[in-house]
N, C-alpha and C positions, 0 to 999 in steps of 0.2 A: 282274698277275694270276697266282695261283699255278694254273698249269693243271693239276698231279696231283690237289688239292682238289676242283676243277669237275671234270676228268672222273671219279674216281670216283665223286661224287656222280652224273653222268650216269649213270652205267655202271647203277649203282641202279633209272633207269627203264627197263624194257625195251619198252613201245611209242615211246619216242623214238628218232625217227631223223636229227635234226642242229637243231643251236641254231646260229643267227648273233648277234652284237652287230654294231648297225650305228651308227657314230658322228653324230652328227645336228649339224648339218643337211646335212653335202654328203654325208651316205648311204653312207660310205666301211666296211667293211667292218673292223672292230675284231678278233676275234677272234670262233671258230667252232672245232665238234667236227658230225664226222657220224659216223655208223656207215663202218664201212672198204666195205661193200660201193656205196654212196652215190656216184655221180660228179656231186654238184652241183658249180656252178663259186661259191665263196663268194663271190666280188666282186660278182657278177652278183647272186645272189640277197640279199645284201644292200642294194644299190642298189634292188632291186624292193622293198624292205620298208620301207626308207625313205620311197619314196613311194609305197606303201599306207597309211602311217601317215597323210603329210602329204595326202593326198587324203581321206580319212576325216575327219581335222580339217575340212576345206572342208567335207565334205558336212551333217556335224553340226552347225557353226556355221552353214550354212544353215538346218536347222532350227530353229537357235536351242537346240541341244541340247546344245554343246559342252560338254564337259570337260578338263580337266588328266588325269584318272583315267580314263583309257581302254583298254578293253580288245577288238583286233577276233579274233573267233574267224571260222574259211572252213574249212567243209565241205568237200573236194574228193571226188572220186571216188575217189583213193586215199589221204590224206592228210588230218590235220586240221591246220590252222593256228594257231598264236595267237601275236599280235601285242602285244605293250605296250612303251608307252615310258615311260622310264624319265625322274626328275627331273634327273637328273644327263646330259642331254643325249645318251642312248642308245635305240637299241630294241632290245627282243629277239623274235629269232623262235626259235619252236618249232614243229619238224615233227613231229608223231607220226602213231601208226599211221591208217588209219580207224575201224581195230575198237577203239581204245581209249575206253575211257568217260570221256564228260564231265567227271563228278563227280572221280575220279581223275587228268584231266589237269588239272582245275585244284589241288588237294592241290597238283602237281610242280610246276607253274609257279609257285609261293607260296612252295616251300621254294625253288624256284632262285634267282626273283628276290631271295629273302631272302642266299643264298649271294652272287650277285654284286653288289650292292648293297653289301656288305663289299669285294669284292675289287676292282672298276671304281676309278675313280681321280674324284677330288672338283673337283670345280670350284667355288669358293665364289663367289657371285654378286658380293660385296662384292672382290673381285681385279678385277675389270670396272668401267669406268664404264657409267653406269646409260642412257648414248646406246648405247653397242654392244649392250647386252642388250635395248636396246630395237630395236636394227639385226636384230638376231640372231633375233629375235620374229617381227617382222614378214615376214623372209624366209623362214621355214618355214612360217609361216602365210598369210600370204596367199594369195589366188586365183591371183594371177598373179604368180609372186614376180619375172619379169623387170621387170617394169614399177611394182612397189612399190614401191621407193625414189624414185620420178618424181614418183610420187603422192603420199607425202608430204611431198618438195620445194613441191610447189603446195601442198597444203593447208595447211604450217604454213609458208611463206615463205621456208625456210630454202633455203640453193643445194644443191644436188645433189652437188655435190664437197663442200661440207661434211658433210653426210648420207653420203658416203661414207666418210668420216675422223670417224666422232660421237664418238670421244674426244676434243674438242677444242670438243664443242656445250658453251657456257656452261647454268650451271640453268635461267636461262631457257627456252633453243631444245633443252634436252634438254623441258623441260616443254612448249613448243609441237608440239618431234615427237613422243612420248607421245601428246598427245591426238589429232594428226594419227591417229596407227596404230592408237589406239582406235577411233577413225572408222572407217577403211578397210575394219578387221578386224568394226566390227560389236560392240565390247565397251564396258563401262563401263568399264572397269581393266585391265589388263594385269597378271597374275601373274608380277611377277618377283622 
């Protein structure tokens, strides 16, 4: 990432007061600007944003509303939020002011996400077998991602140590765990 690029782009909005990227799915903290005055602790607040994201996902696919194209905006008392994640296995947060307007905070988050989208780095689905992507799915998304992988063990037959290791699932029992985690998750297909 060329960080002179990004931050003077940032520097541009002046109700922003700190962007995080947070690597998905262990929520790990990628890269981050805040205003100098700012003592957030970035690991932390990336972790938190992570799973805002991944909790949102739950809520929506409860209603049967899910999307890929998600965007969560959080009013605060002193703060506006906005949340998106990104295809490329990222979220980003944006802190701005409270007083900044809507219509304008999304204009910034359009251009930025446009900017880092160029600069974030590619993961191309096809570098993966299509068991890990499907490993990888299901444990950001599910309910309860401790106990995911168990549960597709039972439902598509496959052992648990191999579900661990799904580079290794032949087409087959990559296709029986797919529709296992189709199940779980509540979907007809899997976007991967």
């Amino acid at each position: 990432m060329n960080d002179n690029d990004l931050q003077q782009s940032l520097r541009g909005i002046p109700s922003l007061r700190g962007l995080f990227v947070t690597a998905m799915p262990d929520c790990l903290l990628f890269h981050s600007w805040m205003r100098r005055e700012e003592e957030w602790a970035g690991e932390e607040v990336a972790a938190y944003f992570g799973d805002l994201i991944r909790a949102n996902s739950q809520g929506l696919r409860a209603l049967q509303a899910w999307s890929s194209e998600m965007q969560v905006t959080i009013e605060a008392s002193d703060v506006l939020l906005v949340l998106r994640e990104l295809p490329s296995d990222f979220v980003v947060g944006f802190v701005f002011e409270k007083s900044a307007p809507l219509g304008v905070v999304r204009v910034h988050v359009k251009q930025v996400l446009a900017l880092l989208d160029a600069m974030l780095p590619k993961i191309q689905p096809e570098q993966r077998a299509r068991g890990v992507r499907i490993a990888e799915f299901l444990v950001r998304y599910a309910p309860d991602a401790h106990t995911a992988m168990q549960r597709a063990a039972l439902k598509s037959g496959i052992s648990l140590a191999l579900l661990n290791d799904p580079q290794q699932l032949t087409p087959d029992q990559t296709r029986l765990f797919e529709n296992s985690v189709c199940d779980i998750l509540g979907l007809d297909a899997l976007s991967l």
